[in-house]
N, C-alpha and C positions, 0 to 999 in steps of 0.2 A: 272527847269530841261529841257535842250532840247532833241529833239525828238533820236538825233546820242547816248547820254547820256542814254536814255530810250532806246535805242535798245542795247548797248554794258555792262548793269550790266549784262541781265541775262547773257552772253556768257561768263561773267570773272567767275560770280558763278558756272559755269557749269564746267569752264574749273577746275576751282580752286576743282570742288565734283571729275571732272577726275583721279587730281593728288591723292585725297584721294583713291581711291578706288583702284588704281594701287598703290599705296605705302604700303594699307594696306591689299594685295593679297598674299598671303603664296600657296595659291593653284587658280591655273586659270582652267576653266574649258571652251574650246571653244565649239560650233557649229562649224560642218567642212564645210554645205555646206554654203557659205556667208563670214561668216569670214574666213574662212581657204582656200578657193578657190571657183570659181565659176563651177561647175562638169560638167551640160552643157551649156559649153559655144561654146562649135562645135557643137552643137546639139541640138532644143528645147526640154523643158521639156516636149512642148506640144506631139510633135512626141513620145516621152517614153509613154505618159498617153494613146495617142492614140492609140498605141504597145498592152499594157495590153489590153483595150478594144475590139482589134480586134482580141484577145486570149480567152476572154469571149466569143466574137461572135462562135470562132469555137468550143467549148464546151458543144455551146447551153446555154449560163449561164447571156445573155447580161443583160436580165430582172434584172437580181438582181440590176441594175446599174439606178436610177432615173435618169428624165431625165437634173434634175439639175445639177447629178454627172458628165455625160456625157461631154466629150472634156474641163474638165477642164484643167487648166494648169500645174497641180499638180499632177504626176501620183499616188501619195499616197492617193488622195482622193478614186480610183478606187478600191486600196487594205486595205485601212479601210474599206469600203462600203462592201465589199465580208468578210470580218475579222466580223464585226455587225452581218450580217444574217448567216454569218458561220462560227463560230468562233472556231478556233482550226482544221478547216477543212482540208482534202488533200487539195481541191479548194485552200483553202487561202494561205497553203505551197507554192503550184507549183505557184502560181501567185506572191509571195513574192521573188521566186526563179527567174522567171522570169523580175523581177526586179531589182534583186541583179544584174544580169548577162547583165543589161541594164545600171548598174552605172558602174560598171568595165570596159562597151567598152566605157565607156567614160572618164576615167581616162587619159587615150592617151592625148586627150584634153581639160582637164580641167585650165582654168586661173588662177593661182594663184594671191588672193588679194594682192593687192599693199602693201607693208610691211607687210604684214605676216611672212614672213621667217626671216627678221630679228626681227618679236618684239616676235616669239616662241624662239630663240636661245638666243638671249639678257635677258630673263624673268629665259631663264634657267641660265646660264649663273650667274645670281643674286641670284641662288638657290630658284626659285620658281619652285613648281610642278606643270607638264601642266598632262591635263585630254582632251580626244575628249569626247562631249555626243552629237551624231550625232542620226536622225531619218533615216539616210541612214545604209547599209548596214557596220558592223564595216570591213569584208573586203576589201571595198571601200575605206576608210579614210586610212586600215592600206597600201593598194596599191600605193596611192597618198602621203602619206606619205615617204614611201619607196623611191618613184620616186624621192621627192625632198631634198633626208637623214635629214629628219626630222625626223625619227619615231622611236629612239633612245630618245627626248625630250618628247615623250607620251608614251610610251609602259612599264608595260602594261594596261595601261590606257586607252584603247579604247573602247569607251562603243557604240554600234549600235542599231540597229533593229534587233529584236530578234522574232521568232515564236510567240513571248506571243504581240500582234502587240497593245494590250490596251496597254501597258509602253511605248509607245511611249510619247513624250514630247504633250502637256501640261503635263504628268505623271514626277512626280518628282523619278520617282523608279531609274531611272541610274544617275542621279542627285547624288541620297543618295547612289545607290550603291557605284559611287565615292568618297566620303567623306570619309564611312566606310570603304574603301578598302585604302585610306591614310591618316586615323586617324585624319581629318580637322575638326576641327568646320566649322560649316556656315557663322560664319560673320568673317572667316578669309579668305574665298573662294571668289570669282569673276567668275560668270557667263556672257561669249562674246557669243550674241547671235544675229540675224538679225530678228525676227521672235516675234510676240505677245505670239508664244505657246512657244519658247523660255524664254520669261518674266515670265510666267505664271508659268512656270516649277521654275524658280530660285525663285519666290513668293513663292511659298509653300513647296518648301525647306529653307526658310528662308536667303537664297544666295542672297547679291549687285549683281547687275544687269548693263552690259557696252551693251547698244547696235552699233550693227553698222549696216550704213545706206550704201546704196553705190550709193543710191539718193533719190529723196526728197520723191517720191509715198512710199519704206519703211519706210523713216522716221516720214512718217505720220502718219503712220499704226500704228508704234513702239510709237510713241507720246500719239495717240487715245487710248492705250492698258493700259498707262500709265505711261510707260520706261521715268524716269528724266535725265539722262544722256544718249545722245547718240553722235558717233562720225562720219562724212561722211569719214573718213579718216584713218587708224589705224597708220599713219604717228604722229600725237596727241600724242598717245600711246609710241610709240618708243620715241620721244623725251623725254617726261618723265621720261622712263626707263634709258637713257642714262643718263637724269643726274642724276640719284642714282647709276648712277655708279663711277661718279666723286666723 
């Protein structure tokens, strides 16, 4: 066996679990930030976390924030953090609030992933059901949605972040909300997500698992998490669908 031979079976077995897993999707269930667009992409995520942070600072509330938590790139880590030691708090509202109103301005410019738009209209299109289970705000998703009239092909399937901020993914609670709200079994569902807490979430829902990478540092991630199939490209995806449509 040479070595070209040893590098291109696993990428046929992979490609070959792709087609199963899209063929056998009755119900798709995406992540919106990654697969369905990238939200800041005019804007870091780092600046958002920083935002929150220096809203803690004027409240008097910085302390609650280790110093690990501190200038992550994830402004979610700062309103879990405040969510733990205060949970169900005003704090945690108005800072989740503060959040939401930090996704929205950045709808304006958010990128949309490369085939996206046609592999949600195509998927419909073949009578599958699309679902968002986003950790971002659901009026977020349904705004960006809206902008690029897609949001006819999820609604009312939009499942966000919600006041209860433990359901957040790795939480499979909107996972299953979804399911139960379109009658799906789990292994007829397909979870598109970018994210290990993504994996995790469709794991203990019992939901096949697409991830997508949109370079090698996620896919790594996604790999190390466990994720068998993942795609750098949702172009894979579309071609698939197209030909079940032939």
């Amino acid at each position: 066996m040479t070595s070209d031979t040893t590098r291109t079976t696993p990428v046929t077995a992979e490609t070959e679990r792709l087609r199963e897993l899209v063929e056998g999707a009755r119900v798709v269930l995406f992540d919106f930030d990654g697969p369905i667009c990238r939200l800041f992409a005019g804007r870091k995520a780092t600046d958002v976390a920083r935002e929150l942070e220096r809203w803690l600072e004027r409240q008097g509330m910085s302390a609650l924030l280790t110093e690990e938590e501190r200038g992550r790139p994830d402004p979610q880590v700062a309103l879990r953090a405040v969510d733990r030691r205060h949970p169900g708090s005003d704090l945690a509202a108005e800072l989740e609030e503060l959040l939401t109103q930090q996704e929205l301005g950045a709808v304006p410019s958010a990128m949309p992933t490369p085939y996206a738009d046609p592999v949600v209209r195509t998927w419909t299109a073949l009578g599958a059901r699309l679902a968002i289970i986003t950790n971002n705000s659901a009026r977020t998703a349904f705004a960006y949605l809206a902008g690029r009239g897609l949001v006819d092909c999820f609604t009312p399937h939009i499942y966000g972040r919600t006041p209860d901020l433990h359901r957040l993914k790795p939480d499979p609670y909107h996972l299953n909300r979804a399911l139960r709200a379109m009658g799906a079994a789990a292994e007829h569902a397909l979870m598109i997500g970018d994210t290990p807490s993504d994996l995790q979430a469709a794991a203990r829902s019992g939901v096949p698992f697409l991830g997508y990478a949109r370079n090698e540092d996620k896919e790594q991630r996604l790999r190390q998490a466990g994720a068998e199939v993942i795609v750098r490209s949702l172009e894979s995806v579309l071609r698939v669908l197209r030909d079940l449509r032939r």
